[in-house]
N, C-alpha and C positions, 0 to 999 in steps of 0.2 A: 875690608874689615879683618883684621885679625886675629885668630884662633889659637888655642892653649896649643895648637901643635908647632905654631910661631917662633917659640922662645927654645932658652937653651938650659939648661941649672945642671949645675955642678955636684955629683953624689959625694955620699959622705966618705967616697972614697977615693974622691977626689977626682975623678973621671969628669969628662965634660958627656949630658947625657940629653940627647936634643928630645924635646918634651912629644915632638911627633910620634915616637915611638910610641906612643899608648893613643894615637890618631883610632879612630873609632870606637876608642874605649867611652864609659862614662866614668868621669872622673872625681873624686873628690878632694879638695886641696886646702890643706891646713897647717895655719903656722901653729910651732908645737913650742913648748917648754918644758924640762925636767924637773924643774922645782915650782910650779905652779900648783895652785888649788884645783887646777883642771885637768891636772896631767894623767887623772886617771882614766880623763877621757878615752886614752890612748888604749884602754883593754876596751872600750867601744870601737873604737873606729878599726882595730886589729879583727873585733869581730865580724861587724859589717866585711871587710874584703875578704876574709874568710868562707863567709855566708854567698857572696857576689861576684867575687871573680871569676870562675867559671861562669855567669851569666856578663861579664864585659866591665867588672868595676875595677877602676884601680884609686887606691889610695896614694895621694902624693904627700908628704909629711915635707916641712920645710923649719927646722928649727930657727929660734928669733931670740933675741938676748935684750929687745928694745924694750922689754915691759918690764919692769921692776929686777931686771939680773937676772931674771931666773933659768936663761940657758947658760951660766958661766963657764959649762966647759968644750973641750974641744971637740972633733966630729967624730974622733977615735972614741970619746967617756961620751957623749952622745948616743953612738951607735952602740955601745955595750949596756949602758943603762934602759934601751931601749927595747933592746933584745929579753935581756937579764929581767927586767920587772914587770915586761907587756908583749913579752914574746911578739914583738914585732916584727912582719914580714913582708910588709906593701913597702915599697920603695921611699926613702929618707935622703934628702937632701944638706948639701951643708949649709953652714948654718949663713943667715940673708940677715935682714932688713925689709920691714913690711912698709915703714912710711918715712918720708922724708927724702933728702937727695939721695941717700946712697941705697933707697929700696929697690929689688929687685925691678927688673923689668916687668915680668908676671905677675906680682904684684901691681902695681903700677896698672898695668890692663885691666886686673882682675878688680881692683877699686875704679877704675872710668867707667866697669860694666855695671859693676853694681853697688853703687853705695849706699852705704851702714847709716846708722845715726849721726855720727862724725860726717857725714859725708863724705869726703875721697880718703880720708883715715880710717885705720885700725885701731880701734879699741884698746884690742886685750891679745893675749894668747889664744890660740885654738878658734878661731875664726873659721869658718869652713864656708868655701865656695864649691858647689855643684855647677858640674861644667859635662854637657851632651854630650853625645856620642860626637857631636857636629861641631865641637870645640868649644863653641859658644856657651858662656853661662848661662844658667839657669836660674839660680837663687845663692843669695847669702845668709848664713846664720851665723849669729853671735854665740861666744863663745858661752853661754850658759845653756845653750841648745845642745842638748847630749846627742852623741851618736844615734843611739837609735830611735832618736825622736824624727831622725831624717825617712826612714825608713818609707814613706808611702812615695817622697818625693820621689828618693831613690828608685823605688821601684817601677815607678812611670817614666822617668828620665831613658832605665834599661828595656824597658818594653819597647823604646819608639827606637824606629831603624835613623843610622848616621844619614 
């Protein structure tokens, strides 16, 4: 069975950056957008790793451009808008594909573990999958689920040892 420590994603800085390296971390992984209704998500889930990473959280951001346009730019105006309006500092990805052939592989997992309404699709933007210390997911939330509405999951996911 395969675990988020599995796969490989490419930063927004282009670096190839193998996902193990946050191996006994609890994770949480979300595809993002900059011109979304939900992009304001993003000063939530900056707060949560804020709040958590010193207890073992890390945030994986993966921008996505498949929902209505709204990542239209590149990993450079990505990464500065993201900085720049939600002081972000959990780890950003370039930018993927959540469904269809050309989606990511981790994606691809992260939908066989748990599927949405859609079933093996994504929705929307901001989708966040909770994934154990143990690699293995835990839960998915759709994208009208705010950051800190995750917060109890969260906090029992970091309680239990990898």
């Amino acid at each position: 069975m395969p675990t988020l420590s599995d796969f490989t994603a490419t930063t927004l800085e282009g670096q190839e950056q193998p996902l193990s390296a946050f191996a006994g971390k609890v994770a949480l992984v979300v595809n993002t957008a900059s011109e979304c209704g939900f992009t304001p998500q993003f000063e939530g889930l900056e707060k949560l790793y804020g709040e958590y990473e010193d207890q073992g959280l890390v945030v994986l951001g993966f921008p996505c451009n498949q929902f209505g346009g709204q990542e239209p730019g590149d990993e450079a105006q990505i990464g500065e808008f993201c900085q720049r309006n939600y002081g972000v500092t959990f780890p950003m990805f370039a930018k993927v594909d959540v469904n269809g052939d050309d989606a990511h592989p981790v994606f691809d997992w992260l939908k066989s573990e748990k599927g949405g309404l859609l079933g093996s699709k994504i929705k929307w933007n901001f989708t966040k999958f909770l994934v154990g210390r143990d690699g293995k997911v835990i839960k998915r939330y759709g994208s009208t689920t705010k950051p800190e509405d995750i917060t109890k999951d969260l906090e029992k996911a970091l309680a239990e040892a990898a």
